[in-house]
Every structure is written in structure tokens, then in C-alpha cells.
C-alpha positions in Angstrom: -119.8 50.5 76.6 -119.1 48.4 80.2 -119.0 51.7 81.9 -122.1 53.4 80.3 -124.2 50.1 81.5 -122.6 50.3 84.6 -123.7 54.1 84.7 -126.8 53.3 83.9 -127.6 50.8 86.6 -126.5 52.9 88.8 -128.7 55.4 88.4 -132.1 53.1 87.6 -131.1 52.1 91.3 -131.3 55.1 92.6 -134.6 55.9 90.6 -136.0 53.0 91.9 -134.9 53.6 95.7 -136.0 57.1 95.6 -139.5 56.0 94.5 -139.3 53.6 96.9 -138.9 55.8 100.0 -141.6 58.4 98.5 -144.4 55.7 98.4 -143.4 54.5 101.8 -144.0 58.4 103.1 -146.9 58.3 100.8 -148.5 55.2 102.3 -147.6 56.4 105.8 -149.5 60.2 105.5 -152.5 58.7 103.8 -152.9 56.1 106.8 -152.2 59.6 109.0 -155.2 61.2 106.8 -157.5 58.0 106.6 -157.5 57.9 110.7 -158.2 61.3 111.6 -160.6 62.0 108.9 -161.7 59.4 106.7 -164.5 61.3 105.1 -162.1 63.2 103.0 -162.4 60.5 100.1 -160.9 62.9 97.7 -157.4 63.7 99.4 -157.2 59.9 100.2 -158.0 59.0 96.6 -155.6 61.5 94.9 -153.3 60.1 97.2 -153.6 56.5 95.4 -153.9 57.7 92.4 -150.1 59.3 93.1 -149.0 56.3 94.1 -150.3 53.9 91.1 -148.8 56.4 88.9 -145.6 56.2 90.8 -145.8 51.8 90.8 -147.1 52.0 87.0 -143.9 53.8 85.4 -141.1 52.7 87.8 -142.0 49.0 88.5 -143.9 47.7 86.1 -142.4 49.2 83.1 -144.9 49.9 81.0 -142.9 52.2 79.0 -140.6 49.5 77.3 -144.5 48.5 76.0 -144.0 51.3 73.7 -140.4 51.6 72.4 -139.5 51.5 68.8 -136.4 48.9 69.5 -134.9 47.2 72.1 -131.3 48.4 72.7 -128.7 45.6 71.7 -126.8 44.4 75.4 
């Protein structure tokens, strides 16, 4: 039960780094975009829309809003 926690952690870690490292070159191409052509509004917005996504289901956990139970620790 220790070890499957332990597993667990492990890998929400990684989850969350690996998110972390994709919004970063995220935020760094649509600066990139935004100052050579900032009249492309659309690319730029789909752009934070990506990113919200990304912040809504792997930081903010919106997900446990909706589970059935909560798992017994």
C-alpha cells in the first residue's frame, strides 16, 4: 500500500514537471509570436486557451470536484 503511494507520487511529480516545462515553452513561443506579429489574435489566443487548459486540470484540480469518493490514505 506504502509502495503504491510512493508510486504514485512519483509519477503526479513527473506529471506536474512535465506540464511545467511545456507551459514555460508555451509562454516563451507566444511572447516570440506576440512580438513579431501581434495582429494574429487568434494563434495568440489559442495559445492561452492551451495553456489555461493545461493550469485548469494539472494545478488546480478541478477534477477531484467531481469524484464519487475520496480514496482512504
Amino acid at each position: 500500500m506504502e509502495k503504491d503511494l510512493e508510486q504514485r507520487k512519483k509519477q503526479a511529480y513527473g506529471i506536474g514537471l512535465s506540464v511545467f516545462i511545456l507551459l514555460g515553452f508555451l509562454t516563451i513561443g507566444e511572447y516570440f509570436l506576440g512580438s513579431i506579429a501581434a495582429t494574429w489574435w487568434v494563434p495568440l489566443m489559442g495559445v492561452a486557451l492551451l495553456k489555461a487548459f493545461f493550469v485548469v486540470r494539472d494545478y488546480m484540480h478541478i477534477g477531484r470536484l467531481f469524484a464519487g469518493t475520496e480514496e482512504e490514505a
